[in-house]
C-alpha positions in Angstrom: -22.1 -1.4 -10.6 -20.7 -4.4 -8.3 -18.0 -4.8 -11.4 -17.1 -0.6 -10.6 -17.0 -0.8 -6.9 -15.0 -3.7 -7.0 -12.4 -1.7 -9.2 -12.6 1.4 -6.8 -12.0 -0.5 -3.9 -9.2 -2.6 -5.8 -7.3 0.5 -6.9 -7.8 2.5 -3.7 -6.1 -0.2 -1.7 -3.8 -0.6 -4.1 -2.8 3.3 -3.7 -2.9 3.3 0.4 -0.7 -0.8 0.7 1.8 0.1 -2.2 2.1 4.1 -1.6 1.6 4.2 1.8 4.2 1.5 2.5 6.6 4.0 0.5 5.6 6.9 2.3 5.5 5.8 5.6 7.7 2.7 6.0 10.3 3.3 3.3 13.2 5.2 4.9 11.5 4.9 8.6 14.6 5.5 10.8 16.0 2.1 11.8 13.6 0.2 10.3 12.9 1.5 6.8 11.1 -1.6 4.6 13.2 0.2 1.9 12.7 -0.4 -2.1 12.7 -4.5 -1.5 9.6 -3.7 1.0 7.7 -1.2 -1.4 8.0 -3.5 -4.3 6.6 -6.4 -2.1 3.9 -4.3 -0.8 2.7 -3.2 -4.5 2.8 -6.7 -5.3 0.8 -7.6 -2.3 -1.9 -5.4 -2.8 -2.8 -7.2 -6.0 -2.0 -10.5 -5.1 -4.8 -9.8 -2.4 -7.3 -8.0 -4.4 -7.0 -10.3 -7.2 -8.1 -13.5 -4.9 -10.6 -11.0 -3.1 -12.3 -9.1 -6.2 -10.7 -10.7 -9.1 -14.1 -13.2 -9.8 -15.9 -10.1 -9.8 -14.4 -7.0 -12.3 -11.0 -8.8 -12.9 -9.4 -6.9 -10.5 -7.5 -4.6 -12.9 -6.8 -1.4 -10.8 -5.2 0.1 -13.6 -6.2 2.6 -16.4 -3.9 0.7 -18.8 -4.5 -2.6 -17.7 -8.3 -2.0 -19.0 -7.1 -0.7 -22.1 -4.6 -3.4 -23.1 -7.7 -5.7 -22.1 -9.7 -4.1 -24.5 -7.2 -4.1 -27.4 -6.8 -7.7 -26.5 -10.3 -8.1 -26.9 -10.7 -9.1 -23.4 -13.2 -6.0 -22.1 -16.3 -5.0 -23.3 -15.7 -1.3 -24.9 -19.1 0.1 -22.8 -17.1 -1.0 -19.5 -14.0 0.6 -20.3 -14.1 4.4 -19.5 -16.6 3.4 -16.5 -13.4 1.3 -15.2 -11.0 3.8 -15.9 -13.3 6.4 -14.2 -13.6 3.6 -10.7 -9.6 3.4 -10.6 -8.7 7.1 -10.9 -11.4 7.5 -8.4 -10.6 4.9 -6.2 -6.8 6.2 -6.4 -7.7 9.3 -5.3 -9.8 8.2 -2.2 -6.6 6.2 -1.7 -4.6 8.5 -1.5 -6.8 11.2 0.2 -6.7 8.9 2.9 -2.8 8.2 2.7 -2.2 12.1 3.2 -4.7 12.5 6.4 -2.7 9.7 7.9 1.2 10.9 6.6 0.2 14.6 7.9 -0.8 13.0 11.1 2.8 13.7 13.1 2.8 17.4 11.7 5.2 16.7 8.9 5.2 17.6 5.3 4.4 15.2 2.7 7.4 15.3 0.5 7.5 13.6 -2.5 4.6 11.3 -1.6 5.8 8.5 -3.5 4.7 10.9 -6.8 6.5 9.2 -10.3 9.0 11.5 -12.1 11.6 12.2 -14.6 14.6 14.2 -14.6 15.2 16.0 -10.9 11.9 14.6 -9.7 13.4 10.6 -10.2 15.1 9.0 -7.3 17.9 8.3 -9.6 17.6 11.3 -11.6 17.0 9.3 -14.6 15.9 11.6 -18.1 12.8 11.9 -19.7 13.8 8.9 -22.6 15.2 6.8 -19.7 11.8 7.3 -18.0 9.6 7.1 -21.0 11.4 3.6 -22.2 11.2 2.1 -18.6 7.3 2.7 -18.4 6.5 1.2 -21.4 8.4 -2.0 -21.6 7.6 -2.3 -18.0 4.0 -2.3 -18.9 3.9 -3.8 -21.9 5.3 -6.7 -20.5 3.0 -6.2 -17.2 0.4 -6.4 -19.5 1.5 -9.9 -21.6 2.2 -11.6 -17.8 -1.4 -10.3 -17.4 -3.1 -11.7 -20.5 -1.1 -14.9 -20.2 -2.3 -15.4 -16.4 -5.3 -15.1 -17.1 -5.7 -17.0 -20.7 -8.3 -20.2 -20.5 -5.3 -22.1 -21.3 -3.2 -21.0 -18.6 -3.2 -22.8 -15.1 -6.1 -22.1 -13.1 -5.7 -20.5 -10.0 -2.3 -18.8 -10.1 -2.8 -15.8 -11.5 -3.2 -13.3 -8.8 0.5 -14.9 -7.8 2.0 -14.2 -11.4 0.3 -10.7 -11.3 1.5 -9.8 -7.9 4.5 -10.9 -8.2 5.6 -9.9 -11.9 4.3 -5.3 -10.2 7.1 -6.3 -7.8 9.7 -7.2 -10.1 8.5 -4.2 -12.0 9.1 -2.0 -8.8 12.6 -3.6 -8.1 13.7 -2.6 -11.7 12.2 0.7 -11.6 11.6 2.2 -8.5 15.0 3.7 -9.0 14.1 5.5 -12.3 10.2 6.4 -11.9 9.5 5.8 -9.2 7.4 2.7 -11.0 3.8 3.8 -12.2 2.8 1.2 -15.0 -0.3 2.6 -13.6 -2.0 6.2 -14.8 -4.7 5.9 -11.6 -2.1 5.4 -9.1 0.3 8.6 -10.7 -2.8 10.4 -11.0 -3.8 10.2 -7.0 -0.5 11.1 -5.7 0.7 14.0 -8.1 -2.6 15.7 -7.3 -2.2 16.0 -3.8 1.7 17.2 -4.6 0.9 19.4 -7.2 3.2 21.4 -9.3 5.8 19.7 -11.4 4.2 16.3 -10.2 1.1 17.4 -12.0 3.3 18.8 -15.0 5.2 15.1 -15.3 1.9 13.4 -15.1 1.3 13.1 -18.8 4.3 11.2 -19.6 2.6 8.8 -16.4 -0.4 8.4 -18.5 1.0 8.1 -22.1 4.1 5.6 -21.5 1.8 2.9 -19.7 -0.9 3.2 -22.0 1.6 2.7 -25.0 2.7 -0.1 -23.3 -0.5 -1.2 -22.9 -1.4 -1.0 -26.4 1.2 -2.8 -27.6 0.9 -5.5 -25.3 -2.8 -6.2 -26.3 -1.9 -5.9 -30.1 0.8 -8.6 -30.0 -1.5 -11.2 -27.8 -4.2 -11.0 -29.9 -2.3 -11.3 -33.0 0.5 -14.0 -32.0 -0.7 -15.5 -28.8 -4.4 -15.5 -28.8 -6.1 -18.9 -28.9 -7.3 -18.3 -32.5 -3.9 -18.2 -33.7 -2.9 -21.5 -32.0 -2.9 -23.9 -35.8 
C-alpha cells in the first residue's frame, strides 16, 4: 500500500508541476516560462519525487515506465497493474485539481496541455511523425531509466539523470506531441478535454508502451549484469 500511495502521489504531482506549468505559465502574457520552462518543470517534478519517494515504490509515475521495468525484470508482475492503476489515478486527481485551479479566472481550458497528432499537435506534426517521436523518446527514457538505476551505476544520481533526460525529452518533442512518454499523464488531461483528445489517446498509450517494451527487451538481453562476461 505505502509502495501505491507513493506512486499516486508521485504521478499526481507530476500531472499538476509539469501540466500545470504548461497551462498556466506557458504563454502567460509577458512572462510566459514557454517550452524551455515546461520541459524544466516536467523534469523537476521527477527530479523531486524521485529523492522524496524514490526509496519507497521507485518513483515511476508512469504506466510504461512499470512495464519496461517489468520486461526488464526489474518489477514484480503482482505490482504491476496495481502501479499502473496508482498513476492513472494519481494523474487524474492531478489533473482534477489543475482544472479547478485553470477555471479559477472564468476562462476556458483550451487544450489543457492534452498530447496530439495531426491538427491537435502544436506543430501539426502527422500521426507517423507522432507515433515514431513517442516511442524512441520512450524507449530511450526507459534505457536512461534502467541504466540510472543499475547496481552498477553511480549511486545517488539518478533522480538527476531521470529528471533531466523527461526534459530533454520535452525540448525535442513538446513541438510534435506535445511529449507524453507517459499513458497516466495523457490519460488525466484528455479526459477532462474530451472529444478528439480522448479519440488520440490510444496512440498516447500504445507508442510509450512500445517504447517501453523495447527498451526493457534490449537491457536485459545486452546490458543486464548477467550478460557482462
Amino acid at each position: 500500500m505505502k509502495k501505491l500511495v507513493a506512486e499516486f502521489i508521485g504521478t499526481f504531482w507530476l500531472v499538476l508541476g509539469g501540466c500545470g506549468s504548461a497551462v498556466l505559465a506557458c504563454n502567460y502574457p509577458g512572462a510566459g516560462i514557454g517550452f524551455v520552462g515546461v520541459s524544466l518543470a516536467f523534469g523537476l517534478t521527477v527530479i523531486s519525487i524521485a529523492y522524496a519517494l524514490g526509496h519507497i515504490s521507485g518513483a515511476h509515475l508512469n504506466p510504461a515506465v512499470s512495464i519496461g521495468a517489468w520486461i526488464a525484470g526489474r518489477m514484480e508482475t503482482k505490482d504491476l497493474v496495481p502501479y499502473i492503476v496508482a498513476q492513472v489515478l494519481g494523474g487524474i486527481a492531478g489533473a482534477g485539481i489543475l482544472y479547478v485551479i485553470a477555471t479559477g479566472n472564468g476562462q476556458p481550458i483550451g487544450g489543457f496541455a492534452t498530447n496530439g497528432y495531426g491538427d491537435f499537435s502544436p506543430g501539426k506534426f502527422d500521426l507517423v511523425s507522432a507515433a515514431v517521436t513517442e516511442v524512441v523518446l520512450t524507449f530511450i527514457f526507459l534505457l536512461v531509466i534502467l541504466g540510472a538505476t543499475d547496481s552498477r551505476a553511480p549511486k545517488g544520481f539518478a533522480g538527476l539523470a531521470i529528471g533531466l533526460s523527461l526534459t530533454l525529452i520535452h525540448l525535442i518533442s513538446i513541438p510534435v506531441t506535445n511529449t507524453s512518454v507517459n499513458p497516466a499523464r495523457s490519460t488525466s488531461q484528455a479526459l477532462f478535454v474530451g472529444g478528439e483528445a480522448l479519440g488520440q489517446l490510444w496512440l498516447f498509450w500504445l507508442a510509450p508502451i512500445a517504447g517501453a517494451i523495447l527498451a526493457g527487451v534490449a537491457y536485459k538481453s545486452i546490458f543486464a549484469e548477467k550478460q557482462a562476461n
